[in-house]
VEXDREN-2710 file (C-alpha; in Angstrom, 1 decimal):
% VEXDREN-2710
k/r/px/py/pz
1/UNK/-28.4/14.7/61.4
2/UNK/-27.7/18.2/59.8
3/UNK/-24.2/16.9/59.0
4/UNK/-26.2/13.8/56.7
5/UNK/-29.0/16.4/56.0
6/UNK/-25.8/18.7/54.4
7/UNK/-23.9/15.9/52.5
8/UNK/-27.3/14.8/50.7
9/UNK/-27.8/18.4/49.6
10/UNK/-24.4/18.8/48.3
11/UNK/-24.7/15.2/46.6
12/UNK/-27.6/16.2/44.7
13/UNK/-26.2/19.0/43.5
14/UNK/-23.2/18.1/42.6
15/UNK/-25.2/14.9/41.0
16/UNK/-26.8/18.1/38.5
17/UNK/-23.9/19.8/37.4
18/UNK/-22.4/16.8/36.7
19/UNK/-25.5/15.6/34.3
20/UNK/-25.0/19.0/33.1
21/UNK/-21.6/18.9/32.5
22/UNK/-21.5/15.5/30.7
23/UNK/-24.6/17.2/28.5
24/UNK/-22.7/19.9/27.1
25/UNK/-19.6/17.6/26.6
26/UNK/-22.1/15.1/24.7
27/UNK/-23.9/18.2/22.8
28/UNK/-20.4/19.6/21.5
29/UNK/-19.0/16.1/20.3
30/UNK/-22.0/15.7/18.7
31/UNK/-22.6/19.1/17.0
32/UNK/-19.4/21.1/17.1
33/UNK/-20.1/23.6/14.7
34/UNK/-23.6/24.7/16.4
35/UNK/-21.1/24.7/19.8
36/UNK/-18.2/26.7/18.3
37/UNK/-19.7/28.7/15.9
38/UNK/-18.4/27.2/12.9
39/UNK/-18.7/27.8/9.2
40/UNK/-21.9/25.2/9.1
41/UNK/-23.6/27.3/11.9
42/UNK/-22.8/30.3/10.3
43/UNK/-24.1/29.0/6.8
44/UNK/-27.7/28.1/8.5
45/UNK/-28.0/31.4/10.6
46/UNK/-27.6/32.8/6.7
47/UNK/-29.9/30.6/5.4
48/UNK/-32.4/31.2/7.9
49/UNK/-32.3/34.4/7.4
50/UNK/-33.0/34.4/3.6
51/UNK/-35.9/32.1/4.1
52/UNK/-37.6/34.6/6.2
53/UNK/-36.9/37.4/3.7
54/UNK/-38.6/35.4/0.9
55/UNK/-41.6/34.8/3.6
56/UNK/-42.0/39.1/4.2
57/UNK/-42.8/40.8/0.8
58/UNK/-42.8/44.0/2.9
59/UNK/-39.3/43.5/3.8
60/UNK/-38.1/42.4/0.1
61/UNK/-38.8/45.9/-1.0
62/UNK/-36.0/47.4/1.3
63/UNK/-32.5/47.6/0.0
64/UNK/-31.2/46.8/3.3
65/UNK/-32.5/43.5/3.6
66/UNK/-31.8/41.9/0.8
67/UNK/-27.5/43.4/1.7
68/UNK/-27.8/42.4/5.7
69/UNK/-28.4/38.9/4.4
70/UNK/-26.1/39.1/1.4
71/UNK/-23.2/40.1/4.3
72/UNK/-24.3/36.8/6.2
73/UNK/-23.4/34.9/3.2
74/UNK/-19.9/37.0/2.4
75/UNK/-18.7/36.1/5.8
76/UNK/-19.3/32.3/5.5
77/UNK/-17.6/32.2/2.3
78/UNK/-15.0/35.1/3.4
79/UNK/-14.2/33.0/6.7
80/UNK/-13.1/29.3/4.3
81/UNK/-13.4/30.1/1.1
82/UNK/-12.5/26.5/0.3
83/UNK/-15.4/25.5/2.8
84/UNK/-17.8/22.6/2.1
85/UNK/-19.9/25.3/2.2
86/UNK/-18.1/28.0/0.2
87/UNK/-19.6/27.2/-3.1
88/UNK/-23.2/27.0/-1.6
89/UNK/-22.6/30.5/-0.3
90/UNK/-21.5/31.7/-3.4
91/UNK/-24.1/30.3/-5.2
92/UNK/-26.8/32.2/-2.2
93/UNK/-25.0/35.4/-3.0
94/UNK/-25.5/35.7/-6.7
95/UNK/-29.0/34.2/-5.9
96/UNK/-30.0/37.0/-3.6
97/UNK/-28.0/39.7/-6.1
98/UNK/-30.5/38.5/-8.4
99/UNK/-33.3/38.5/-6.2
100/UNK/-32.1/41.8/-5.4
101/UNK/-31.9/43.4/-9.2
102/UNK/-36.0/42.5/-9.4
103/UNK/-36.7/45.0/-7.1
104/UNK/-34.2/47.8/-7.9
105/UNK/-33.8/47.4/-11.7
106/UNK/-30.3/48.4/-10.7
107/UNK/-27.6/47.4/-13.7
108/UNK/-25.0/46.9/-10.9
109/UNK/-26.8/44.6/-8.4
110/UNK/-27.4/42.6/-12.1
111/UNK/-23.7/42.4/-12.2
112/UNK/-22.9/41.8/-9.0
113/UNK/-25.0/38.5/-9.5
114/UNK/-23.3/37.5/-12.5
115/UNK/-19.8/37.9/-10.6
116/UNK/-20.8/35.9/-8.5
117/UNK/-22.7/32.9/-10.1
118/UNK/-19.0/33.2/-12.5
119/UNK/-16.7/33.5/-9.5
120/UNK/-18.7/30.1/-8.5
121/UNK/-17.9/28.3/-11.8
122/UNK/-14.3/29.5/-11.6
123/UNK/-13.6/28.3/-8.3
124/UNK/-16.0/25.4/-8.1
125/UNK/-16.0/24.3/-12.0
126/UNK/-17.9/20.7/-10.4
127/UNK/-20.3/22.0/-8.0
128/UNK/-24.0/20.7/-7.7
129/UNK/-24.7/25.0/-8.5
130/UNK/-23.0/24.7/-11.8
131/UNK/-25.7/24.2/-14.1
132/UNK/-28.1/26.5/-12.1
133/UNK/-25.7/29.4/-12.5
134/UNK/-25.1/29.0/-15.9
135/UNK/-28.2/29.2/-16.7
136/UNK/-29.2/32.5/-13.7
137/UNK/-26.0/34.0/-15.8
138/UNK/-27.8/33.3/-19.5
139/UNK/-31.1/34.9/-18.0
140/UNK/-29.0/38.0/-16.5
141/UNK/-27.4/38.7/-19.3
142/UNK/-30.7/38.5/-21.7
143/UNK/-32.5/40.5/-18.9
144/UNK/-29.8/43.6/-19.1
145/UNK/-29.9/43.5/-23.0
146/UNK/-33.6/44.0/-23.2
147/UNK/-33.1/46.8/-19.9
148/UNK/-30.5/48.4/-22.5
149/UNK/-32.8/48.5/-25.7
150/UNK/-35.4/49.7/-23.5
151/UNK/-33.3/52.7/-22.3
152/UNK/-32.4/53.4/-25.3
153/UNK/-35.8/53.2/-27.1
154/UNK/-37.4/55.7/-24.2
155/UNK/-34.0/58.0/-23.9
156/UNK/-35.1/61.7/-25.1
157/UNK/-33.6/62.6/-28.2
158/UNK/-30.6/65.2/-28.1
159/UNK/-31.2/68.4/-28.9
160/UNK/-29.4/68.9/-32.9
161/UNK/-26.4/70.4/-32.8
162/UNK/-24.2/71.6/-35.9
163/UNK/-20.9/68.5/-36.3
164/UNK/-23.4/66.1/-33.5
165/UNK/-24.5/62.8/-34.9
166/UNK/-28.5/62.5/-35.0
167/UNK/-28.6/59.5/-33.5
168/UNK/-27.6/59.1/-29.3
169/UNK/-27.8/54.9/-30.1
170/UNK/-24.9/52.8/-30.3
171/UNK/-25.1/51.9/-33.8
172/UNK/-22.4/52.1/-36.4
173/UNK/-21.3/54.5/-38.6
174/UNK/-22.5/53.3/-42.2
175/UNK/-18.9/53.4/-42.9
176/UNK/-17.6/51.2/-41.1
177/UNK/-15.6/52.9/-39.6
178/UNK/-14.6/54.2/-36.3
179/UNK/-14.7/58.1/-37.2
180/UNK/-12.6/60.4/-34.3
181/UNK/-14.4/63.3/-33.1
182/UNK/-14.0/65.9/-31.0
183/UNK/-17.5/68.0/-29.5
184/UNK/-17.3/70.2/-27.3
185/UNK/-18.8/69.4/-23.4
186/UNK/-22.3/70.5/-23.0
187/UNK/-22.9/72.5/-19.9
188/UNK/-21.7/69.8/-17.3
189/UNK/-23.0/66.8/-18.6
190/UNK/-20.2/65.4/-20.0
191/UNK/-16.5/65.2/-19.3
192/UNK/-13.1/64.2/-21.2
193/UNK/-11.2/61.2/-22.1
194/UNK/-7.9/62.5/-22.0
195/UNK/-5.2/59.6/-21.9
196/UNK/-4.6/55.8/-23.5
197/UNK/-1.5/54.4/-21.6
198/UNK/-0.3/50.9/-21.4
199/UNK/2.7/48.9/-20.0
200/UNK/3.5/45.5/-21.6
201/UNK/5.7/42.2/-22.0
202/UNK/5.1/39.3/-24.0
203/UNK/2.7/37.6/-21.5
204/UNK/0.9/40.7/-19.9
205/UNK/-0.6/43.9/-20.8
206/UNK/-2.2/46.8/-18.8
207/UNK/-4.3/49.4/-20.7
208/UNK/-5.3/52.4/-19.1
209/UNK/-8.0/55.0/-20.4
210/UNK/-7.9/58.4/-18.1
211/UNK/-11.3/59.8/-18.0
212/UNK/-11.8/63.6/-16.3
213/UNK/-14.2/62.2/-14.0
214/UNK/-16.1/59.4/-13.3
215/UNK/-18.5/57.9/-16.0
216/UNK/-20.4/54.4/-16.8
217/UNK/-18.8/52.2/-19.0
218/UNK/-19.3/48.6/-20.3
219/UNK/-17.0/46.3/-22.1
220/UNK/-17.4/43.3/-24.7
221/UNK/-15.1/40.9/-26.1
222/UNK/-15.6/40.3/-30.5
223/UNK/-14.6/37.2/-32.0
224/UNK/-12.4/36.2/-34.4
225/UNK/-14.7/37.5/-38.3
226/UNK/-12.0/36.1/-41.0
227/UNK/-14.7/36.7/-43.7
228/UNK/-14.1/40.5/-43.0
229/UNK/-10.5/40.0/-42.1
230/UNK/-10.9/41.7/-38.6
231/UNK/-8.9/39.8/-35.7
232/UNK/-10.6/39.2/-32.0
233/UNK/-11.3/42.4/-30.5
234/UNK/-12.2/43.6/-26.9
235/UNK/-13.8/47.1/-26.9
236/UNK/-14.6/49.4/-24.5
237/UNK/-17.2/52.3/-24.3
238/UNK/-17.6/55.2/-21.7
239/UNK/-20.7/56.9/-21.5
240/UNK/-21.3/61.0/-21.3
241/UNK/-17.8/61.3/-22.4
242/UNK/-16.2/63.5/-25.3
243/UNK/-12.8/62.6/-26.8
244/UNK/-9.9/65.2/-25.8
245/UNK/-7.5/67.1/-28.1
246/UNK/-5.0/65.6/-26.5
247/UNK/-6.3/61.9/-27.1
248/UNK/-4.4/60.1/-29.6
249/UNK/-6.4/58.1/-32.0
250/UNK/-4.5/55.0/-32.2
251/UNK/-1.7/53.7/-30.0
252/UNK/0.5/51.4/-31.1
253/UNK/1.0/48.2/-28.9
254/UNK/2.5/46.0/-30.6
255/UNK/3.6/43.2/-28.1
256/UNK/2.6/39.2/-28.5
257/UNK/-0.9/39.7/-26.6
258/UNK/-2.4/43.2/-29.0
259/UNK/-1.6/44.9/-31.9
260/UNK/-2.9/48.6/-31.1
261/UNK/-5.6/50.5/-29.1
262/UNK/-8.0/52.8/-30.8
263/UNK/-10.1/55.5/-29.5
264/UNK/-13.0/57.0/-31.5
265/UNK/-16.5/59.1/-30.6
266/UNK/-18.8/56.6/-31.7
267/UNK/-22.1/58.7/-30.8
268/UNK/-22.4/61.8/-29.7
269/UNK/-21.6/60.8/-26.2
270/UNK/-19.9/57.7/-25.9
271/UNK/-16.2/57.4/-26.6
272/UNK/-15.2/53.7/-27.9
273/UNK/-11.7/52.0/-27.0
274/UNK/-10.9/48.9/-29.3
275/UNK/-7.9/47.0/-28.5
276/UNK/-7.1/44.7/-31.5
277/UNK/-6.0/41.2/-30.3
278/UNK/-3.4/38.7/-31.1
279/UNK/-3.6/36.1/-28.6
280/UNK/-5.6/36.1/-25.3
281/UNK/-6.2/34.0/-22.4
282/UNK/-8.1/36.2/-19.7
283/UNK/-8.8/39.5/-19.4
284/UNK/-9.8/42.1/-16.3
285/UNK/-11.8/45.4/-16.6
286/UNK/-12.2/47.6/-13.5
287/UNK/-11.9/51.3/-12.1
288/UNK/-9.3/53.4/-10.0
289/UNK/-10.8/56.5/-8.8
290/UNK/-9.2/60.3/-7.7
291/UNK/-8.2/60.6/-10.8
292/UNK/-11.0/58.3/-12.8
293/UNK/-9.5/56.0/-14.6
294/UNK/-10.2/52.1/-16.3
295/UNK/-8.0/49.8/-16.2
296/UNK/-7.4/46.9/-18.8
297/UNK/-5.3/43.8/-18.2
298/UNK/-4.9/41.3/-21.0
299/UNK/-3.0/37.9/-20.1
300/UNK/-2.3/36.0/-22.4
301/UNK/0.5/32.9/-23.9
302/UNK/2.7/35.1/-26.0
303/UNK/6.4/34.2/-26.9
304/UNK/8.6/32.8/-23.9
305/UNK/11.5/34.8/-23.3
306/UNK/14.5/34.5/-21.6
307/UNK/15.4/36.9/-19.0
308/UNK/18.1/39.5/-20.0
309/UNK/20.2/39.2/-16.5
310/UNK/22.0/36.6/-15.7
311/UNK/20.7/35.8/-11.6
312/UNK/22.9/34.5/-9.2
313/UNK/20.6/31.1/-9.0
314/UNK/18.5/28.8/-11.1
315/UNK/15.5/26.8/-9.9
316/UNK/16.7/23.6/-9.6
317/UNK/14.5/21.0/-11.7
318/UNK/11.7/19.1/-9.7
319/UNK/11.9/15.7/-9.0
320/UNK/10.1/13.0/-7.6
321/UNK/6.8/13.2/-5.7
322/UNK/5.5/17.0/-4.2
323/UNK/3.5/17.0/-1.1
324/UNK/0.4/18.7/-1.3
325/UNK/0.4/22.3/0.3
326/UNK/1.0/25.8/-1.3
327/UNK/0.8/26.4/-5.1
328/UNK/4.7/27.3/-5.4
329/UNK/5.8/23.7/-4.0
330/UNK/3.5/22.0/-6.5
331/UNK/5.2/24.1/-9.5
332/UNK/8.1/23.9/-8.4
333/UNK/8.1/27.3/-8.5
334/UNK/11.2/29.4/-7.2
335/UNK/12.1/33.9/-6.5
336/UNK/14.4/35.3/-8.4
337/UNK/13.0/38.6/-8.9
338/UNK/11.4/40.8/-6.8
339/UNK/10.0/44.4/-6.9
340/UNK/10.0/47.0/-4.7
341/UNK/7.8/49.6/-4.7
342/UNK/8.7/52.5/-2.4
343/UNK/5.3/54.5/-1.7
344/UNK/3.6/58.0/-3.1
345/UNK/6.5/60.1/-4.9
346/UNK/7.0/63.3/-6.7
347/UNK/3.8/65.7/-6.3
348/UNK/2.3/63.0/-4.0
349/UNK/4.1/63.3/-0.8
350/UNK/2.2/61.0/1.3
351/UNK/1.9/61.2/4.7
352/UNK/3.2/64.4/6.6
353/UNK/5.7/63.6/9.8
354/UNK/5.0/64.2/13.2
355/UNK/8.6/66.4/13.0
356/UNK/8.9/69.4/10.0
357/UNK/10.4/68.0/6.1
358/UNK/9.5/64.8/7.1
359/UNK/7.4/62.9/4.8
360/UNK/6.8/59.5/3.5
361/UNK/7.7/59.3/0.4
362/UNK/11.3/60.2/1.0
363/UNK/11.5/57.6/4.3
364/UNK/9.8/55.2/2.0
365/UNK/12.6/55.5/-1.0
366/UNK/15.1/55.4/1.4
367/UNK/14.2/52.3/3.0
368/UNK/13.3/51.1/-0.1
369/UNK/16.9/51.4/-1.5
370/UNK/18.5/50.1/1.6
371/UNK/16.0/46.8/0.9
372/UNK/17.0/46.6/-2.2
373/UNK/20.9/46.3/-1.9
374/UNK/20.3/43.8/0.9
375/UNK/18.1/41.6/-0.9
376/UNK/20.7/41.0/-3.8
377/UNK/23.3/40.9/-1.4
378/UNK/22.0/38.3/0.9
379/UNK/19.3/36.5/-1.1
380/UNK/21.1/36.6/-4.4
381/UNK/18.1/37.6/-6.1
382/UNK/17.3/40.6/-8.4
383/UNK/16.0/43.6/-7.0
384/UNK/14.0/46.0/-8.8
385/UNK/12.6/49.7/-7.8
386/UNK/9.8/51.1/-8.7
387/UNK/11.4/54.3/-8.9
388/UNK/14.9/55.3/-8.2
389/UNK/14.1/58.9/-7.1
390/UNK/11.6/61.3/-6.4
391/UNK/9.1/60.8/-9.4
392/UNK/5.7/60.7/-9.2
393/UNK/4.3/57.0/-10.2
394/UNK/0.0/56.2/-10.6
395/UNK/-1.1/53.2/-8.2
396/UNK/-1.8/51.0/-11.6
397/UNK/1.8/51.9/-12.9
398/UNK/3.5/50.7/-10.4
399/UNK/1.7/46.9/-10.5
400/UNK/2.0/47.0/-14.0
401/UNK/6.1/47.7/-13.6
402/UNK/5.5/44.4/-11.5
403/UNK/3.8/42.4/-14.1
404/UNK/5.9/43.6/-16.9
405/UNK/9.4/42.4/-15.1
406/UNK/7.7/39.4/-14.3
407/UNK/8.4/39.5/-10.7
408/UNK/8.7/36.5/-8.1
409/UNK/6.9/39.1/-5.0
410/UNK/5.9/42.3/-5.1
411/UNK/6.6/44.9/-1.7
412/UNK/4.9/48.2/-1.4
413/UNK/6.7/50.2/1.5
414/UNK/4.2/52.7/3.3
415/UNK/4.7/54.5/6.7
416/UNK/1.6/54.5/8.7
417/UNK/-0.3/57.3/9.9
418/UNK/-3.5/58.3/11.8
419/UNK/-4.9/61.8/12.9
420/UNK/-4.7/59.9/16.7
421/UNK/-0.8/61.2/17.5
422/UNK/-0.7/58.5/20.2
423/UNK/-1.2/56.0/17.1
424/UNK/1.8/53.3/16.7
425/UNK/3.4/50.2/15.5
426/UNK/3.8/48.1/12.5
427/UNK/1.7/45.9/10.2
428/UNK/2.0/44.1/6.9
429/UNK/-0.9/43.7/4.6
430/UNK/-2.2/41.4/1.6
431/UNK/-4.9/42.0/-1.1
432/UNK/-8.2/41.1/0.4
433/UNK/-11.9/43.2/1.3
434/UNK/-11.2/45.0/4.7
435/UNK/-12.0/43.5/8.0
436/UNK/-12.1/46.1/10.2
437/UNK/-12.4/50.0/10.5
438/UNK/-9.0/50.9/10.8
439/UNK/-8.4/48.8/7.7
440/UNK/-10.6/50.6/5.5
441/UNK/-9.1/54.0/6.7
442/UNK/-5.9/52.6/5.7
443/UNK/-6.6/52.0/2.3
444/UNK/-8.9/54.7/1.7
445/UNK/-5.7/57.0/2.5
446/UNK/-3.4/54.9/0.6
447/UNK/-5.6/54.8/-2.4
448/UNK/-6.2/58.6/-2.5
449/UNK/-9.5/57.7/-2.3
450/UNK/-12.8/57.9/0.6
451/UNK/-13.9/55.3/2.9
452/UNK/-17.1/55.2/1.0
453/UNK/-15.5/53.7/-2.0
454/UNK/-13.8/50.9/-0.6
455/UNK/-17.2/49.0/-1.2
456/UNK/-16.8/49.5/-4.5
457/UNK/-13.8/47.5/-4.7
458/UNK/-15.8/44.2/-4.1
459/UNK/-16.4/43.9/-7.9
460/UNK/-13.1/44.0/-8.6
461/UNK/-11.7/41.9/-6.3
462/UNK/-14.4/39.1/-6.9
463/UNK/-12.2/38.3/-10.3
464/UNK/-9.2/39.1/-9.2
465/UNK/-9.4/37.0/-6.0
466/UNK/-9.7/33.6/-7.8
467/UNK/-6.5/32.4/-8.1
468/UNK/-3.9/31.2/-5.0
469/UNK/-1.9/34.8/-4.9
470/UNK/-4.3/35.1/-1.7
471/UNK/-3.2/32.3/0.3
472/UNK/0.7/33.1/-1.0
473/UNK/0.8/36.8/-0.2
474/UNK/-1.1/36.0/3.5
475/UNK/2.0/33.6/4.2
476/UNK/4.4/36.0/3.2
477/UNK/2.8/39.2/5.2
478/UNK/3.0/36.7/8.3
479/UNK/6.6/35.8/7.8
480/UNK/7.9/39.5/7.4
481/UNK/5.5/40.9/10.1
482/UNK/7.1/38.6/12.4
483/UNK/10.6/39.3/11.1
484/UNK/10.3/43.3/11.7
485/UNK/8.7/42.3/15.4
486/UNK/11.6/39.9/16.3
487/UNK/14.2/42.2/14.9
488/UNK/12.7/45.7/16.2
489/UNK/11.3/44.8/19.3
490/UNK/14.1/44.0/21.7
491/UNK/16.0/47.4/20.4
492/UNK/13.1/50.2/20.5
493/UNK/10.5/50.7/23.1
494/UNK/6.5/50.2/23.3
495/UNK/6.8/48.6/19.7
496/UNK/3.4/47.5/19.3
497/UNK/2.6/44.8/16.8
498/UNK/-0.8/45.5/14.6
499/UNK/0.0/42.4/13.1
500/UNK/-1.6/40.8/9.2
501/UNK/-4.3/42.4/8.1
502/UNK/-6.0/42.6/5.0
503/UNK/-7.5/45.2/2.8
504/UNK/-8.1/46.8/-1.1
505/UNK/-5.3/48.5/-1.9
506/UNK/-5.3/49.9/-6.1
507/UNK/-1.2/49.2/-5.9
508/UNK/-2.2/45.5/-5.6
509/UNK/-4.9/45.1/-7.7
510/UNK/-3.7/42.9/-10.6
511/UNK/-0.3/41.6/-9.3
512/UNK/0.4/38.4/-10.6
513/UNK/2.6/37.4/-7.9
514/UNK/2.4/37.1/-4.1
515/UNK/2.5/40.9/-2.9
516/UNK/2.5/42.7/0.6
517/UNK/2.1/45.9/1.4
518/UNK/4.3/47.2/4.5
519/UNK/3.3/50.0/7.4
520/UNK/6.6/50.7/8.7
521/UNK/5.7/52.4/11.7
522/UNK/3.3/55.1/12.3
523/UNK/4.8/58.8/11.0
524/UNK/2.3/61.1/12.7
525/UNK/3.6/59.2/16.7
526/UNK/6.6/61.4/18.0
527/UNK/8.5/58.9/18.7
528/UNK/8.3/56.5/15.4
529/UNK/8.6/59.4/13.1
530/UNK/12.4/60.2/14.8
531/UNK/13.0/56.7/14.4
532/UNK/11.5/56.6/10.6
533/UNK/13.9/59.3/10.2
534/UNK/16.9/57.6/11.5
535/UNK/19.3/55.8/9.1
536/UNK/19.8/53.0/12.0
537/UNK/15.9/52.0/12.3
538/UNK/15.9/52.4/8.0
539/UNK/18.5/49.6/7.9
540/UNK/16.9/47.4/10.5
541/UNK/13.1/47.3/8.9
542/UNK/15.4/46.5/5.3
543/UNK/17.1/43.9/7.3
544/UNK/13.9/42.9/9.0
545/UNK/12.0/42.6/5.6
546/UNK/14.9/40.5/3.8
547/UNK/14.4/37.7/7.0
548/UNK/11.1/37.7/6.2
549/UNK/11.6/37.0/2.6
550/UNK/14.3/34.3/3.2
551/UNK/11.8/32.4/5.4
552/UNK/9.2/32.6/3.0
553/UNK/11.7/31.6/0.0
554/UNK/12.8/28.0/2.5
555/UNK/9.0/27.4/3.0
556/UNK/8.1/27.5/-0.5
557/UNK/11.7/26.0/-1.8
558/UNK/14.4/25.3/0.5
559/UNK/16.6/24.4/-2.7
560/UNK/16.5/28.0/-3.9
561/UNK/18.6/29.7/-1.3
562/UNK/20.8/26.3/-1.0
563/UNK/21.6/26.7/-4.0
564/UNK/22.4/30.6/-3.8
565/UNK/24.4/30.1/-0.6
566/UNK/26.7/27.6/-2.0
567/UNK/27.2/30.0/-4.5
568/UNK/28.0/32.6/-2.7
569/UNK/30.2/29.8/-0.8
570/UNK/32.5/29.9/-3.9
571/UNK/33.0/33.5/-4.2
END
């Protein structure tokens, strides 16, 4: 009897878990992205969450909000951003920046919407949001201009001063003319534009306006006035600024893209940049901070030229059908030359070793050099250095050396390092927001910049993001970060691998070509900074890195180191 009594019990149970079981395995057929936590679960948590801040007027008048649910809708599009719902995401963001910019008044959250309703037409130019953003961009931009005539109208007047325009508007001299000037600071209010730099070739150029420190600015692209025989021009002004000694008035460009840049006070505190155009396709404006500086970069169609240097290879031409997959196999697209960028340099040492004289920028140019013989050695490709010794190099120079030699990839070389001495291993990174703490450490040190103003880096990458450099550069980071760990591992010790990661570095903003950025190993551990310093472990991360490359260079066209090897073959 308790034997039967027993088996019944068990029965029924059993019977319920079973029922259960099958439930779940029904539910998650069914519904897998509520079950896994997929990018459709996600979206509705964030939508949820905006509905319920549009119900609370108490809670729409705190900043914090409005960004909490803002962040829900980053991650959704941040997780797929070619998502069925990545476009609706992007479309909530700019919605809630808007939202947002009601409340605060705030000229950036204003921006930040139009980024994003723009990033939205760039990405999605036939989504169902496309006529909605348009028009949420027209209504922006007419809200800021009225916010700017308002500010101006209800700005104190200056204070008269002997050689000082009356006037603190933007308006234009009666001349004309942009008239150079030269006041002198008032007592702290406003600093100096001291430099106009630029780097160009016929299809790219980078402008650069050094400011003392940091200051508003806002940009505007002219058209085309024949009747006054001025050409298209993009202009830039920078607020509670003063035009330096130093500052030359016009800088002669003269490439296929612009003719000059010209600097000018055009009020009493606003210094203009105009950079007179001949041919333009896009153009970026953003910010580098520690030293302050904007940066311009002007694409454009300008003359084709051939490339001085001979290369060991030519693409061969396409033929016949392309599978679908990664933007280089579509173009056909091949690597033939690559640029190296060995970190810091000169008065910036970098990162201080774990042992005495050791520091990165000297274990970076040497492994940088090694790298660089092995790649046209072994790839047949050309290899070009950022610098060949120990010079000192800004963050936006060294992209813009990238750009101007038209490179195929782009490779920072960095050593690692961390106030934690126990801190070790290597990882590769691409051009993306951070994900993680440790992330966002790293580039704040390798930016010369704080953790603070990482955020501030979303802007900028929010247009420089759009293209398929992201998907590219994450391939290549996983095929040399796996390269170093299968050619480092087996030889040294407690090698641990910190594997892909992304962040906002300023050495990558802008690249036009896939581009990495390389920890080599960690130069404040004891053990990896002997190594770092060790000819043998130098030649073995160069070694490493070129593997990488190679498997890359098959993946994205096997018929480009065919054809270099049977060259080579002949030799």
């Amino acid at each position: 009897m308790r034997v039967c009594l027993r088996s019944h019990v068990f029965l029924m149970v059993w019977r319920k878990h079973l029922a259960l079981f099958v439930f779940v395995a029904i539910f998650s057929l069914l519904l897998p992205d509520v079950a896994k936590g997929g990018i459709e679960y996600e979206y509705r948590r964030a939508y949820s969450r905006y509905e319920k801040l549009l119900k609370d007027p108490a809670k729409q008048k705190y900043r914090d909000n409005w960004l909490a649910c803002i962040k829900r809708f980053k991650s959704v599009y941040m997780a797929k951003p070619d998502s069925p719902r990545a476009d609706d995401s992007l479309f909530m963001i700019g919605r809630l920046y808007s939202g947002l910019y009601k409340f605060s008044s705030h000229s950036k959250d204003r921006q930040q919407a139009v980024n994003y309703y723009s990033l939205l037409l760039t990405r999605f130019p036939r989504s169902q949001y496309r006529f909605r953003a348009k028009k949420a961009i027209s209504a922006l931009r007419i809200a800021g201009k009225k916010a700017a005539a308002k500010k101006t109208n209800t700005s104190r007047a200056i204070p008269l001063k002997k050689g000082v325009a009356k006037s603190n508007s933007l308006k234009k001299p009666q001349n004309g003319s942009l008239k150079r000037g030269n006041p002198k600071p008032g007592a702290g209010s406003r600093v100096e534009v001291n430099g106009l730099r630029f780097w160009s070739n016929p299809n790219y150029t980078r402008v650069v306006i050094d400011v003392e420190q940091e200051a508003p600015y806002t940009y505007h692209l002219l058209k085309k006035d024949p009747a006054k025989g001025k050409p298209q021009r993009l202009y830039i002004d920078v607020a509670n600024v003063y035009m330096g000694a130093n500052l030359k008035p016009v800088v002669p460009i003269g490439d296929e893209l612009l003719s000059n840049a010209r600097a000018a006070q055009y009020t009493s505190d606003t210094v203009r940049v105009v950079v007179d155009i001949k041919s333009i396709d896009k153009f970026n404006v953003f910010s580098l901070k520690n030293p302050f500086r904007i940066v311009l970069d002007v694409n454009g169609t300008g003359k084709k030229t051939s490339p001085k240097k001979k290369f060991r290879h030519e693409l061969e031409k396409p033929g016949g059908k392309v599978p679908e997959g990664a933007l280089t196999k579509q173009l056909a697209l091949g690597v033939r030359r690559i640029v190296i960028d060995p970190g810091h340099g000169g008065k910036d040492p970098g990162a201080l070793g774990y042992y005495k004289n050791v520091v990165e920028k000297n274990v970076t140019l040497e492994i940088a050099r090694r790298l660089a013989g092995k790649i046209r050695k072994q790839l047949g490709c050309e290899a070009v250095l950022t610098r060949k010794r120990d010079a000192f190099l800004s963050l936006e120079e060294r992209t813009a050396i990238a750009n101007t030699k038209n490179a195929d990839i782009f490779i920072s070389i960095h050593t690692n390092a961390s106030e934690d001495r126990d801190c070790h291993g290597i990882e590769t990174y691409f051009l993306n927001l951070a994900t993680d703490n440790d992330a966002i450490m790293v580039a704040a040190r390798e930016n010369a910049t704080s953790a603070r103003n990482i955020s501030d880096l979303e802007v900028i990458l929010n247009d420089l993001l759009i293209n398929a450099k992201v998907n590219e550069s994450s391939r290549l980071a996983g095929h040399v970060q796996q390269s170093l760990m299968q050619k480092l591992k087996p030889t040294y010790n407690r090698l641990r691998d910190n594997g892909v990661k992304q962040a906002p570095f300023y050495v990558l903003l802008g690249a036009e070509m896939p581009c990495i950025l390389v920890e080599t190993a960690f130069i404040t551990n004891k053990k990896e900074c002997r190594r770092l310093n060790t000819r043998r472990y130098q030649d073995q991360v160069a070694d490493a890195i070129v593997k990488g490359l190679r498997n890359y260079i098959k993946e994205i066209g096997p018929a480009v180191l065919t054809r270099a090897n049977r060259i080579r073959a002949r030799r």
